[in-house]
N, C-alpha and C positions, 0 to 999 in steps of 0.2 A: 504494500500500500504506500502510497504518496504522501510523504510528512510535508509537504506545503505545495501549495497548489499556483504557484506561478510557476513560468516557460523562462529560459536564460535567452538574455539577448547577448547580441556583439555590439561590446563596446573596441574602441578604438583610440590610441592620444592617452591614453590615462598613466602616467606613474607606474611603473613596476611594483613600490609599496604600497601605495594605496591600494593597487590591484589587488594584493594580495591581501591586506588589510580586511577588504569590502567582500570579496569571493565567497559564497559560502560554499560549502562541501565538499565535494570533489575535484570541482571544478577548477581551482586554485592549482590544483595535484596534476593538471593536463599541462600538455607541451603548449608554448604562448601565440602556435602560428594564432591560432583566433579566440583571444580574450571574450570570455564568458561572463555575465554577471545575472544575476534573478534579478525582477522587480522588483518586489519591495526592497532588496538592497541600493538599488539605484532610487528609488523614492524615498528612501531615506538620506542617500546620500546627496539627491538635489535639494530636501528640506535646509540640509546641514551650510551646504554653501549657498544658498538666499539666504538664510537667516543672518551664516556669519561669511559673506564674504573674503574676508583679508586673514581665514584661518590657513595656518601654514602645513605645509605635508604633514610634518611629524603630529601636530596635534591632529588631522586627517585621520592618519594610521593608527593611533591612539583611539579615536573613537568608533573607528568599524572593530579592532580586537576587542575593545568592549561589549561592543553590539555582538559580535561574534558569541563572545564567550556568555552573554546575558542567554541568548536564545537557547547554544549549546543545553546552559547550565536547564533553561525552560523545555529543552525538548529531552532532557534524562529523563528529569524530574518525572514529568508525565510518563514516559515508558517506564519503570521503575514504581509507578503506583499500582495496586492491585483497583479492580473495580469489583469485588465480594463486599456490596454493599450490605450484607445479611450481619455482618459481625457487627455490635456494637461500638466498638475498639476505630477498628474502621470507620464506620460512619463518624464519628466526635471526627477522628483527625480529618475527614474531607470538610466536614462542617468549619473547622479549626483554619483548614487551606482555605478556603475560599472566604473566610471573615479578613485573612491575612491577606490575600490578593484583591479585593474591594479596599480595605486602607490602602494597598497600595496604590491601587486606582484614585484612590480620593487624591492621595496628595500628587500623583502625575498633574491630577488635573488641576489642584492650586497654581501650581507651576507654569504650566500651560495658560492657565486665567493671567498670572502676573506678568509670563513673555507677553501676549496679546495686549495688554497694558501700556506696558513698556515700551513693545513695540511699534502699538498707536501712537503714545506718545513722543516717542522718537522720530517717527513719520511727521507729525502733525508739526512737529519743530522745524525740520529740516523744511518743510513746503512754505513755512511761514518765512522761514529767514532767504531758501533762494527761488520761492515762487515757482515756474515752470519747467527751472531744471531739475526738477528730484528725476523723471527718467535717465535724462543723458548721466546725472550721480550714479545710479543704480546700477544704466548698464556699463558707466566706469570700473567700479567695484566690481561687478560681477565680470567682465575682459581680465582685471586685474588677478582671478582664481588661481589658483595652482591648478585646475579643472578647466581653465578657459579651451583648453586645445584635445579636450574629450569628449567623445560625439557616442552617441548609440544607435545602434545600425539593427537591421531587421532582429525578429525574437528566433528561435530554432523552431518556429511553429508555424506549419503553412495557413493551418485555419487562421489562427491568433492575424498573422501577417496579412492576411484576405480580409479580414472582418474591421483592423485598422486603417488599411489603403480605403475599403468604400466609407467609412466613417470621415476619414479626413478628406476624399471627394467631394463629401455631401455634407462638409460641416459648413 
């Protein structure tokens, strides 16, 4: 069975460590002629450079082996639980996990509430003080990336690749 359910596209231009950084699974393990990456790793790693533009490789690489190791550590976890919901023993401790991953949830989303915050207010400053250039700022910042010269190129999936080309036709 399929422990996650997105298709690897080819990326191209990207850092050798970051690549490896961002890679999940196997993929990382293949010879480099055609760098591979999932989607949510690349949607994660476009969040990371709009948010923070002027982040440099090493802190880059820093944060996909986090990411890397976060999910690892969440996809043991999971295979490593029994589902013999009958024991009592059992049921407390899912009860127990899942009281623990809802705080966890809370406070992502504190976080999340304070960037959005912050982040309007950051926005709202910058438009105030130089008016109609916050685009050409942004897409300054954003040319300036350690990422600026990495592209992503079709997914390894022909449906995926068909169902994209007529959406972007007809959008």
């Amino acid at each position: 069975m399929q422990l996650h359910e997105d298709v690897p596209f080819v990326v191209t231009g990207m850092d050798a460590a970051v690549f490896e950084a961002w890679t999940r699974g196997k993929l990382k393990d293949k010879s480099r002629t055609h760098d591979l990456m999932h989607a949510n790793r690349l949607s994660e790693l476009r969040t990371l450079v709009r948010n923070r533009p002027l982040i440099t490789l090493d802190r880059l690489v820093e944060e996909g082996k986090a990411l890397d190791m976060s999910e690892r550590l969440r996809c043991e976890k999971q295979s490593t639980q029994l589902h013999d919901v009958t024991n009592t023993a059992q049921m407390k401790k899912m009860v127990s996990e899942v009281k623990d991953e809802l705080e966890v949830l809370r406070e992502k989303d504190k976080v999340s509430q304070l960037e959005e915050i912050l982040d309007v207010d950051v926005d709202t400053f910058v438009r105030r003080k130089l008016g109609h250039h916050t685009k050409s700022l942004e897409s300054d910042l954003l040319d300036s990336s350690p990422l600026s010269g990495s592209r992503i190129g079709p997914s390894l999936s022909t449906k995926l690749n068909f169902i994209l080309s007529e959406v972007s036709m007809h959008a």
